[in-house]
C-alpha positions in Angstrom: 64.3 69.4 -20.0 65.7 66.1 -20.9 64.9 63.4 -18.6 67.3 61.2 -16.6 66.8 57.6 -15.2 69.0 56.3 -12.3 70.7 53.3 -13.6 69.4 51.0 -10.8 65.9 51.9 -12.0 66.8 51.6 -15.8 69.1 48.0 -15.5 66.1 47.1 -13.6 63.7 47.8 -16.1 66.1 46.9 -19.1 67.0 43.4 -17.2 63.6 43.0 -16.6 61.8 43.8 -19.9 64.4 41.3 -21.5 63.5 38.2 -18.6 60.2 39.0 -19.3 60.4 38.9 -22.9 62.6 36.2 -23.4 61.5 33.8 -21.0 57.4 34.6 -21.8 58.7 33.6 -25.2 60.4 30.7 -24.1 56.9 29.7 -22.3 55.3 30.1 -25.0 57.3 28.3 -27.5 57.9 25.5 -25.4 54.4 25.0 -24.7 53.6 25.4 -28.6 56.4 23.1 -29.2 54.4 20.7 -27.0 51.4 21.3 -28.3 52.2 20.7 -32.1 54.0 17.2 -30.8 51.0 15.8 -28.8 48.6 16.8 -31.8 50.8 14.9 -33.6 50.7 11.7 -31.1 46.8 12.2 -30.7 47.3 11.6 -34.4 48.6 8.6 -34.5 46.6 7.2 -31.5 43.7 8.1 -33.6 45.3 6.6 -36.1 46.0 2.9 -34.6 42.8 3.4 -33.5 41.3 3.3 -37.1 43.8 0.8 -38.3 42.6 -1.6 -35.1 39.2 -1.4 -36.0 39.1 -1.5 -39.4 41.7 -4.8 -39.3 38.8 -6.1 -37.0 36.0 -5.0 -39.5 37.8 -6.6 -42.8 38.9 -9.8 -40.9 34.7 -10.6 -40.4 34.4 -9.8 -43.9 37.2 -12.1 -44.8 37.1 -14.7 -42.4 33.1 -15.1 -43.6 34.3 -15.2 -47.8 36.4 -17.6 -46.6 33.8 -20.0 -45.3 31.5 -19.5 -48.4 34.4 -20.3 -50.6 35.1 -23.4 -48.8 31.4 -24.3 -48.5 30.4 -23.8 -52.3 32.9 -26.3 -53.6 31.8 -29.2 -50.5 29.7 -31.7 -53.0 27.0 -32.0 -51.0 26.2 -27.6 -51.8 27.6 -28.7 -55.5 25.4 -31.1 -56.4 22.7 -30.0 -54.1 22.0 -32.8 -51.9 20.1 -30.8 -49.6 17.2 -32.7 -48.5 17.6 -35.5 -45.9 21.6 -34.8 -46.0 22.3 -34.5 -42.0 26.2 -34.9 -42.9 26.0 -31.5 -44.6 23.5 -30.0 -41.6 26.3 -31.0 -39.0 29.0 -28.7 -41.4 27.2 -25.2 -41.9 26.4 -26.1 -38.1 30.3 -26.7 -37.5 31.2 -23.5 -39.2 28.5 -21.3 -37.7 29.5 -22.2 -34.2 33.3 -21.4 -35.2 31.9 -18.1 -36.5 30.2 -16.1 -33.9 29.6 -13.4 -36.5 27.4 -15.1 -38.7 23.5 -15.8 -38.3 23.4 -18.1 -41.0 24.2 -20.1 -44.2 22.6 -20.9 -47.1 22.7 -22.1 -50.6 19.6 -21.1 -53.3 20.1 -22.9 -56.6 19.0 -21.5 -60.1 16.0 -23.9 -60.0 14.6 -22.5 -57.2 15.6 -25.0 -54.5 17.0 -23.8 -51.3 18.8 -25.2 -47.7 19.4 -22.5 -44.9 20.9 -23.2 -41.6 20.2 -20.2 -38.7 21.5 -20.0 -35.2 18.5 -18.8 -33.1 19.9 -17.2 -30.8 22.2 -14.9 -32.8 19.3 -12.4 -33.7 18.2 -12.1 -30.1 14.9 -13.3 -28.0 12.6 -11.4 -30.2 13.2 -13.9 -32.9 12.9 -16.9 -31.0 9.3 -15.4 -29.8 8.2 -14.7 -32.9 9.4 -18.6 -34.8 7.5 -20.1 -31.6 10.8 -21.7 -31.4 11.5 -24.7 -28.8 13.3 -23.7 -26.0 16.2 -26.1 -26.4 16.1 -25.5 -30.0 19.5 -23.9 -31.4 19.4 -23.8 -35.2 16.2 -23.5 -37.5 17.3 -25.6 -40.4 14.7 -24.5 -44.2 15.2 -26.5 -46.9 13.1 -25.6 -50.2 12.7 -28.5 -52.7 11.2 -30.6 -54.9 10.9 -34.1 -52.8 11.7 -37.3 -54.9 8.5 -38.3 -57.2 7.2 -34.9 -56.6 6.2 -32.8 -58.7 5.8 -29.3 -56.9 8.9 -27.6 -54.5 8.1 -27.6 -51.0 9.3 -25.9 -47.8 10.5 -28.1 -44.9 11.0 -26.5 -41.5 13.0 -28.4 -39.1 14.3 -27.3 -35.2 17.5 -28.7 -33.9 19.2 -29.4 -31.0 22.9 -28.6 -30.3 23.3 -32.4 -31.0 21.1 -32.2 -34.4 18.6 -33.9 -33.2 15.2 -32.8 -34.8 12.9 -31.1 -31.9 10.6 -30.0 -34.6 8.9 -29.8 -38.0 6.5 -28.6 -40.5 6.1 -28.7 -44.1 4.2 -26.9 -46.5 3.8 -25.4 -50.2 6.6 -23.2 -51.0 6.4 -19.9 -50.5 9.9 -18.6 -51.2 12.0 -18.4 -54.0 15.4 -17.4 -53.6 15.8 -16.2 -57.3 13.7 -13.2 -56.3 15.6 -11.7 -53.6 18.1 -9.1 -53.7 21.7 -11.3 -52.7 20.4 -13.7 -55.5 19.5 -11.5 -58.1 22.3 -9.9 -59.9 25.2 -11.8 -58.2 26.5 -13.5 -61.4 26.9 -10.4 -63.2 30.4 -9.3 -64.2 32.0 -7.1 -61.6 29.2 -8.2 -58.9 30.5 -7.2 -55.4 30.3 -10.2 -53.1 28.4 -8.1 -50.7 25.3 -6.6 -50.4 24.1 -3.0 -49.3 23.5 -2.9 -45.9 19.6 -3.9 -44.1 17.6 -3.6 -41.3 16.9 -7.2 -39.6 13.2 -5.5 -38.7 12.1 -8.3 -35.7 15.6 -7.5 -33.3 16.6 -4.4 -34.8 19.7 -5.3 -35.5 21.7 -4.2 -39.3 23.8 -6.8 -41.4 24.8 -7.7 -44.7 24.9 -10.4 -46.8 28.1 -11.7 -48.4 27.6 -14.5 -51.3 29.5 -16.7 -53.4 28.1 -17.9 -56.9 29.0 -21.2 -58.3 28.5 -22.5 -61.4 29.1 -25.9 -61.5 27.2 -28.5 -60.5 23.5 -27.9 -59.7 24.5 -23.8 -60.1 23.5 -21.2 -57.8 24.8 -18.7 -54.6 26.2 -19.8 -50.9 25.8 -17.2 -48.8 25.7 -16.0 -45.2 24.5 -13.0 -43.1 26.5 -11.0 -40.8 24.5 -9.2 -38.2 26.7 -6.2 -36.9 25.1 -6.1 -33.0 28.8 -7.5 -32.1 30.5 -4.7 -34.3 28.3 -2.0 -32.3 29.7 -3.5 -29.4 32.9 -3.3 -30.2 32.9 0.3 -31.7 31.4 0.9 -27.9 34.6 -0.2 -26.4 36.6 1.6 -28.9 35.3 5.3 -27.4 37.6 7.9 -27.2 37.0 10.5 -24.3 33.5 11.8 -23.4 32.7 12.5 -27.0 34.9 10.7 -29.1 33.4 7.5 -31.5 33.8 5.2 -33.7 31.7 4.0 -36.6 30.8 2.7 -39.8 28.9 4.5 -42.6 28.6 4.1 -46.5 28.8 6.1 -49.3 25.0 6.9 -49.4 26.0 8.8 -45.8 23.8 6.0 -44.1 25.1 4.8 -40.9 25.8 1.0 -40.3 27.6 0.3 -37.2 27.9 2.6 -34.0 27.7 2.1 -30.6 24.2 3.8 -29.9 22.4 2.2 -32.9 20.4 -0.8 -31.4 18.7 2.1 -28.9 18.3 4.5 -31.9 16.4 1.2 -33.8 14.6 0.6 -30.6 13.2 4.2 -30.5 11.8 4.3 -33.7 8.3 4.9 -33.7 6.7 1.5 -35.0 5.1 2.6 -38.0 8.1 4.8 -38.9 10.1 3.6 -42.2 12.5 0.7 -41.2 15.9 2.7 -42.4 19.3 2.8 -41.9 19.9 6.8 -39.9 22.1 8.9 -41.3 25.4 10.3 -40.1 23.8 13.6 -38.8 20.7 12.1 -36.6 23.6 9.9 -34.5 26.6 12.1 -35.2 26.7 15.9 -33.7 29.8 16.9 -35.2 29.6 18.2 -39.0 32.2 16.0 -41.0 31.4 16.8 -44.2 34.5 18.9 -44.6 37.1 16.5 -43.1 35.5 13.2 -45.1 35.2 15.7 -48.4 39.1 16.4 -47.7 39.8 12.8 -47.6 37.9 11.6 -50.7 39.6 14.0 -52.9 42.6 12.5 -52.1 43.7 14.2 -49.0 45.6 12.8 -45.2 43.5 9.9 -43.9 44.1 11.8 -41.1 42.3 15.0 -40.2 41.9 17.5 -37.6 39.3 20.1 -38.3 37.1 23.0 -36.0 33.8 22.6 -34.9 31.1 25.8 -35.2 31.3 25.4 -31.2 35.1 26.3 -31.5 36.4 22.7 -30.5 38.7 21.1 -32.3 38.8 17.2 -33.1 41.1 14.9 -34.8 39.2 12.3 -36.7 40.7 9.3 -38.9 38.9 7.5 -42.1 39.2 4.3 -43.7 38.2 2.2 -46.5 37.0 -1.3 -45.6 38.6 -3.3 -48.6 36.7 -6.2 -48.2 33.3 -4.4 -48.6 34.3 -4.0 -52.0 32.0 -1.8 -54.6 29.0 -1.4 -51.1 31.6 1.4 -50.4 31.6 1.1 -46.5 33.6 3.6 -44.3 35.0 4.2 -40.7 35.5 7.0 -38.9 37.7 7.3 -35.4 36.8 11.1 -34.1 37.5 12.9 -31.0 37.8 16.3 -29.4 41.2 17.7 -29.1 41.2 19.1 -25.5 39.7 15.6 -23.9 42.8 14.8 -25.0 45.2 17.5 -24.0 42.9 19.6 -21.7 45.9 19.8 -19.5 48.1 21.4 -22.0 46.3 24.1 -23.0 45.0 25.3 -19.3 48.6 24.9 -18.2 49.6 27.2 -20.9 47.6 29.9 -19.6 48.1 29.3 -16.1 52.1 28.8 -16.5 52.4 32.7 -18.7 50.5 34.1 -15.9 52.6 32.5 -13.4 55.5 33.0 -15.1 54.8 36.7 -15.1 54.1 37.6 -11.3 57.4 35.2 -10.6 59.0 37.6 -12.4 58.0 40.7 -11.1 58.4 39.6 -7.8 61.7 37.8 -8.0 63.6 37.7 -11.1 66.1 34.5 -10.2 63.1 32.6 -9.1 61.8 33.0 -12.8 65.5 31.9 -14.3 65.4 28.7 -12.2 61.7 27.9 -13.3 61.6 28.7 -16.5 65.1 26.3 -16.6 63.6 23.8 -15.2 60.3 24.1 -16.9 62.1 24.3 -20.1 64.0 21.0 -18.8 60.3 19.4 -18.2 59.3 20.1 -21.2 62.3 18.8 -23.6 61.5 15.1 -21.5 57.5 15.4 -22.6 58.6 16.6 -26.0 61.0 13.3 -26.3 58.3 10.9 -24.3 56.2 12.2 -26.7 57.9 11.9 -29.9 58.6 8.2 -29.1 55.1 7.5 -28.4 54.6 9.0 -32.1 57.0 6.3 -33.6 55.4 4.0 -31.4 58.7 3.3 -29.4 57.0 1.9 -26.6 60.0 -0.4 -25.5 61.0 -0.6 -22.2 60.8 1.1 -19.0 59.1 4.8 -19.2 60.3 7.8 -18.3 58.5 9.8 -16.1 58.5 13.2 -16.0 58.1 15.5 -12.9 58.2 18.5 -12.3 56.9 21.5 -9.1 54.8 22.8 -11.1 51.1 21.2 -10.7 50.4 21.3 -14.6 52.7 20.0 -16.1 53.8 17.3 -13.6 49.7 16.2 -14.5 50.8 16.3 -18.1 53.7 14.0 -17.3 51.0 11.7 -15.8 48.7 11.9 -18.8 51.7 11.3 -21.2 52.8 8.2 -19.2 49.2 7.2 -19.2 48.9 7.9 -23.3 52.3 5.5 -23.8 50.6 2.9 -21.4 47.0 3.0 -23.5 49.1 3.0 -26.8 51.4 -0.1 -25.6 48.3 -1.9 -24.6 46.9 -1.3 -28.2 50.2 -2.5 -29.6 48.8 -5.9 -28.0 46.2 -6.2 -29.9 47.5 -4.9 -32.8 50.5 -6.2 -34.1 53.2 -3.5 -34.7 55.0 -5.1 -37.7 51.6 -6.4 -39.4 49.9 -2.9 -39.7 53.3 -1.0 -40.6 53.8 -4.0 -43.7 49.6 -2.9 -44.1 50.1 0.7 -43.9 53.5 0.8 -46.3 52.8 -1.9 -48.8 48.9 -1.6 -49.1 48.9 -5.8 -49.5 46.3 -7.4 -51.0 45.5 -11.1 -52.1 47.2 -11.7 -55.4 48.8 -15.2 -57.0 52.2 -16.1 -55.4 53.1 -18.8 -52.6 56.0 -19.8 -50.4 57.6 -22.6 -49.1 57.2 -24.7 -46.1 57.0 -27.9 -44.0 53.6 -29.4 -44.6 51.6 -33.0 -44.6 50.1 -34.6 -47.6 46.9 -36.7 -47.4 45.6 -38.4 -49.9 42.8 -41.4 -50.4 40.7 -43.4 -52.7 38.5 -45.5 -52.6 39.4 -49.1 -53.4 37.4 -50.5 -56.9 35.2 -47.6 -56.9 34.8 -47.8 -60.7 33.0 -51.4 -60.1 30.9 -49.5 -57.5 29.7 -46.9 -59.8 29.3 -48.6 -63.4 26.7 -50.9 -61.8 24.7 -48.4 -59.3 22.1 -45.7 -59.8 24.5 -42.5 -60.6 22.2 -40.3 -58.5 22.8 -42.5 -55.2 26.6 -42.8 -56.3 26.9 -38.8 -56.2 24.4 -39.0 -52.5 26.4 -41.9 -51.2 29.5 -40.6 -52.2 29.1 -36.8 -51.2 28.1 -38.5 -48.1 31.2 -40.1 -47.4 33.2 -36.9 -48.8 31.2 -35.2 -46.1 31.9 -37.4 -43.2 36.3 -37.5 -44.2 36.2 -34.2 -44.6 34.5 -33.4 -41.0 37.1 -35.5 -39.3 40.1 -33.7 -41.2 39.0 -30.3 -39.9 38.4 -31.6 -36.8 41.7 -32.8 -36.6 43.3 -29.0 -37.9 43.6 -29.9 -41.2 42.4 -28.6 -44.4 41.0 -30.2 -47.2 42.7 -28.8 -50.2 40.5 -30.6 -53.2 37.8 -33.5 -54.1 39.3 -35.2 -57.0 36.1 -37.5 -57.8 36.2 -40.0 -54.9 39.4 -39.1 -53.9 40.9 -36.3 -51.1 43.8 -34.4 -51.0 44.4 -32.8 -47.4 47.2 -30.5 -45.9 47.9 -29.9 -42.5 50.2 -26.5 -41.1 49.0 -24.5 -44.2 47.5 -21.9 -44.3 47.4 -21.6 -40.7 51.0 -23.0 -38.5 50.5 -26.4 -37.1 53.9 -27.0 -35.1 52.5 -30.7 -34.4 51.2 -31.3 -38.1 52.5 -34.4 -38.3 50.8 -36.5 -35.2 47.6 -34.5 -36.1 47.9 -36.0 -39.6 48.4 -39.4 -38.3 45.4 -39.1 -35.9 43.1 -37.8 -38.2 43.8 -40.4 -40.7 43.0 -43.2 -38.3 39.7 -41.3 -37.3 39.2 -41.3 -41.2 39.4 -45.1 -40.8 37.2 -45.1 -38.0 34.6 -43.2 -39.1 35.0 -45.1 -42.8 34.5 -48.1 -40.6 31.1 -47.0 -39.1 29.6 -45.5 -42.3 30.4 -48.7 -44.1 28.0 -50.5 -41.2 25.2 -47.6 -42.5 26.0 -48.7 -45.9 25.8 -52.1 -45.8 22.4 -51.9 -43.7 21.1 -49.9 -46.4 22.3 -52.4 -49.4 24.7 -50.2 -50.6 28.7 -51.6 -51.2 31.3 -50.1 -48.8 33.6 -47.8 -49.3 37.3 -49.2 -48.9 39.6 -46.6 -48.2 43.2 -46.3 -49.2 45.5 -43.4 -47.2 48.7 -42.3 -48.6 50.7 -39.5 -46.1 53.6 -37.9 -46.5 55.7 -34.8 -44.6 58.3 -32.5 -46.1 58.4 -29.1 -47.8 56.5 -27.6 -50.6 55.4 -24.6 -52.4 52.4 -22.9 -50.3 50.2 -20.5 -51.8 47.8 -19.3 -54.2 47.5 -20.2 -58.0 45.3 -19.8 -61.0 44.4 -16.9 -63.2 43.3 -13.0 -61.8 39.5 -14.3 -62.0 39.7 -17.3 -60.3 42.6 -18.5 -57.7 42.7 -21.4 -55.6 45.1 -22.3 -52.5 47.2 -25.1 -52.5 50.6 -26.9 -52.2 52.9 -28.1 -54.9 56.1 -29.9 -55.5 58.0 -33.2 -54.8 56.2 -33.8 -51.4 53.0 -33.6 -53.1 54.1 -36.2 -55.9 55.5 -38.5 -53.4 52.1 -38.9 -51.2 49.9 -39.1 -54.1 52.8 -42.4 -55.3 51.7 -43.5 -51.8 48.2 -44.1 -51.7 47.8 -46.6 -54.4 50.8 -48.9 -53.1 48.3 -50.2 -50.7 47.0 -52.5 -53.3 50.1 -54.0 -53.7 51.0 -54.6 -50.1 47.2 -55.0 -48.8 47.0 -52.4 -46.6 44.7 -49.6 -46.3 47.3 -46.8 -44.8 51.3 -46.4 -45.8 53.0 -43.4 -44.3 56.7 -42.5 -45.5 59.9 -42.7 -43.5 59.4 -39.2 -43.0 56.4 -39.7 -41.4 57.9 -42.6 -39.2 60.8 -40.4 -37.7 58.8 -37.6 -36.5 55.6 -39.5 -35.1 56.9 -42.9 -34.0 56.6 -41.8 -30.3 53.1 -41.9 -30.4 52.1 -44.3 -33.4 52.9 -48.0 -33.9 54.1 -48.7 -37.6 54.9 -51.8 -39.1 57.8 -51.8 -42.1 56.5 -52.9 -45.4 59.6 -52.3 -47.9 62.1 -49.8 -49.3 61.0 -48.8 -53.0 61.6 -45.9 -55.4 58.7 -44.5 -56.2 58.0 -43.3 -60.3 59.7 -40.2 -61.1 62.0 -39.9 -58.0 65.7 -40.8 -58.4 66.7 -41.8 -54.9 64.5 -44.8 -53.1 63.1 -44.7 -49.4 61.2 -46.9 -47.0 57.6 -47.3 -46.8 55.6 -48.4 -43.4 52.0 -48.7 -42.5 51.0 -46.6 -39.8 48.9 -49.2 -37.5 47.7 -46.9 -34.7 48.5 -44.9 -32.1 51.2 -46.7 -29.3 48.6 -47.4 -26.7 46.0 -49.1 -28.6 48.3 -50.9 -31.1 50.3 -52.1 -27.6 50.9 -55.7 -27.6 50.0 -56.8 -31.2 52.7 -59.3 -32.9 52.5 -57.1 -36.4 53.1 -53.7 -35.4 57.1 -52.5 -35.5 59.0 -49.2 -35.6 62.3 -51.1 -37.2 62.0 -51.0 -41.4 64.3 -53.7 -43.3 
């Protein structure tokens, strides 16, 4: 007998079979269309994450090849005036208090001598214990030499104040040669990476490398500096993702170098155990040899990847590009569902949902699976702008009845709040021009405003063809020393020594919008401070040094120049010319500073200058007006030769 349905019963079941297939479908793609987007944020988060970090990372190598570059072409390193050379003490003490990530400097020269400046309390208390160290005692200043009409090298230990004054000392026979150790040895070698594999500080248990920078002129040898990575662990801490995400640093060996749990993993070593870097597995649970394998045969930088638990992460690598050929490596991991739990238990909860509201009333299911679908479009576009890190005005928020996914909302508001406050410490533009052009240092410049400086030192040449050329070369580093201090004080740089003379720049490399009066300030502290080491010099029967100043402002080409091997940073063009045709007209008009009218219009509310002519200088066609820049407006108040008017 055939059977028969009632059509009530059958439209029923018909009308129901297609709700409940189409709109469990719906559910489901909505939710998968949700879930492939905020895999896809989680992503980039992880991403800008990475980029943060490893921005951070490269910038400590940078900033600290910077510094050695500067401080292996200062005379005093050069020539290797170490010993009794407090000038060049108060300089690597200068820089190391500018550089919180550096323990110390030091020089070791190919004949064995040696000068190495460390701030005690960078390594921790231990260190301090173990030296015996005086309590107000903030660097530990070793200088290995020969001493003058000596005949064997000798270790000199001194302990200094914050003010550099000596709280301490000792001497004895040498008993280190910096020729033997590992940064030394190998460094002028073709191809020699600038830094060295990572170590194990043993006494605070802290790991660092050493970055170094050969030179070959002058007495020859290596500056160099260690970087103890106790502040890097501390930052990877704050960089933790969830309850089991990480950050940190490993190299090629698999050795890791920075993480947030390494000072209590060095701490917990048994003390006769082998003083090693761990590896990745005895601080990292998660196996990432398949992700990191994926990314070192040229695969996504980005990765997500199952665990044999069955959780999935994202992760993110990088390359630090300042670590060069010691191959070091971050990684930015973290478990998927910390950070989208929401998602997938709302997933479940809304199919079963959606199922008993549609057996028990079938307009009830339309009206929320519209308005869920309505819920979910709004996350999928809050989403999607979070992903191209459109975090621009006001946010929307998303709400909906339904428990889940108005949390999701929340967390999705939250996630565009965490990545807008990241977009504060990261600029947007810099790491998209990073991230697209892949920039590295190469030779080019550009133009800009900057100031000139440069001096001399007046009849030098009579100065040196009748004195001892070793206490020329001390005297004179000395005074090089002393200028140079008072430049960077004032925010300038110090471009070159050209024998006696200085060539200085201010608002290059870094923007100086008040370049000018800092320029003009610093040269009058140059004249000071000339002033008072004359006073040393002539108690000590030596000639003073009589200091000409030439300063000009306008724009030139900024940049860096030279050959792929070997580049230096400068300024060239007309602005250049002009100051250098300035310093030597003080001969001519006996004065010891003349400034151009350039100068005069943009500082002569704050400094006094009096108008010495109107020339044109060799090699420029058009002629301008020269003054001499007397002091600043207070002080020079009330003296009869001091003008701003020029003839």
């Amino acid at each position: 007998m055939r059977a028969r349905f009632g059509y009530q019963p059958s439209i029923t079941a018909l009308f129901v079979a297609v709700v409940l297939s189409v709109g469990l479908s719906l559910v489901f793609l909505s939710f998968e269309w949700a879930r492939s987007i905020t895999r896809t944020a989680a992503l980039t988060f992880i991403d800008r994450v990475a980029d943060h970090t490893a921005d951070r990372v490269d910038g400590q190598f940078k900033d600290v090849l910077d510094i050695l570059e500067v401080l292996r072409q200062l005379p005093p390193v050069e020539s290797g005036a170490i010993l009794d050379n407090p000038p060049l003490y108060s300089i690597l003490a200068a820089l190391l208090r500018r550089h919180g990530q550096l323990y110390n400097l030091y020089a070791g020269y190919g004949d064995g001598g040696f000068i190495e400046l460390d701030a005690l309390d960078r390594a921790g208390p231990a260190l301090r214990r173990e030296l015996r160290a005086p309590a107000e005692a903030e660097f530990r200043l070793s200088i290995v030499e020969t001493p003058p009409g000596g005949t064997e090298r000798r270790r000199f230990t001194y302990y200094l104040s914050r003010n550099m004054t000596i709280l301490a000392q000792e001497q004895r026979a040498a008993d280190y040669d910096p020729r033997e150790r590992p940064w030394y040895q190998g460094a002028f070698q073709p191809g020699a990476s600038p830094i060295t594999d990572p170590y194990v500080f043993k006494v605070a248990a802290l790991t660092g490398y050493t970055i170094r920078a050969p030179f070959m002129r002058g007495r020859g040898g290596i500056a160099a500096g260690d970087i103890l990575l106790s502040e890097t662990d501390a930052f990877l801490a704050s960089q933790r993702l969830g309850t089991s995400g990480v950050v940190f640093l490993f190299d090629d060996s698999g050795r890791i170098v920075a993480h947030p749990g390494m000072s209590d993993f060095l701490r917990a070593r048994a003390p006769d155990a082998p003083l090693d870097l761990p590896r990745v597995d005895q601080l990292v649970k998660v196996d990432i040899a398949k992700p990191l394998a994926a990314w070192r045969q040229g695969g996504s930088a980005q990765q997500i990847f199952d665990t044999k638990d069955g959780r999935t992460y994202v992760a993110a690598f990088r390359a630090i590009k300042t670590a060069g050929a010691s191959g070091l490596r971050l990684a930015v991991m973290a478990p998927l569902d910390e950070f989208f739990a929401e998602i997938e238990a709302g997933r479940r909860r809304m199919v079963l949902l959606a199922l008993g509201f549609v057996l028990a009333a079938l307009p009830a299911v339309w009206w929320i699976g519209s308005m869920l679908s309505q819920s979910m479009k709004a996350l999928a576009r809050e989403t999607d702008r979070i992903q191209r890190f459109d975090t621009a005005g006001p946010p929307v928020e998303v709400r909906s009845m339904i428990r889940e996914i108005d949390d999701l909302g929340q967390s999705v508001t939250t996630m565009r709040t965490v990545v807008r406050t990241f977009a504060s410490f990261v600029p947007k533009r810099l790491v998209q021009q990073l991230v697209a052009t892949g920039d590295a240092l190469r030779l080019g410049g550009s133009r800009r405003e900057v100031t000139v400086l440069f001096t001399d030192i007046a009849g030098f040449t009579n100065i040196t063809e009748k004195a001892d050329p070793e206490q020329v070369m001390i005297r004179t580093s000395r005074y090089l020393a002393v200028l140079s201090a008072v430049i960077m004080e004032h925010g300038g740089t110090v471009d070159k020594f050209v024998g006696d003379a200085i060539m200085a720049i201010w608002n290059a490399p870094s923007d100086d919008p008040d370049h000018v009066a800092h320029a003009c300030s610093a040269v009058l502290a140059c004249r000071e401070a000339n002033r008072r080491l004359n006073t040393e010099f002539e108690s000590e029967g030596w000639p003073a040094y009589r200091t000409r100043f030439g300063l000009h402002t306008g724009e030139a080409v900024v940049g860096t120049i030279g050959s792929d091997d070997r580049m230096a940073y400068t300024v060239l063009g007309a602005t250049v010319n002009l100051a250098a045709r300035l310093e030597p007209l003080n001969k001519e008009y006996g004065t010891e500073i003349i400034v151009s009218d350039a100068i005069r219009q943009r500082a002569d509310d704050r400094f006094a200058f009096r108008a010495l002519d109107r020339i044109t200088p060799k090699g420029f066609a058009a002629s301008i007006r020269i003054y001499e820049l007397c002091g600043e407006l207070e002080a020079a108040e009330g003296k009869p030769d001091t003008a701003t008017a020029g003839p």
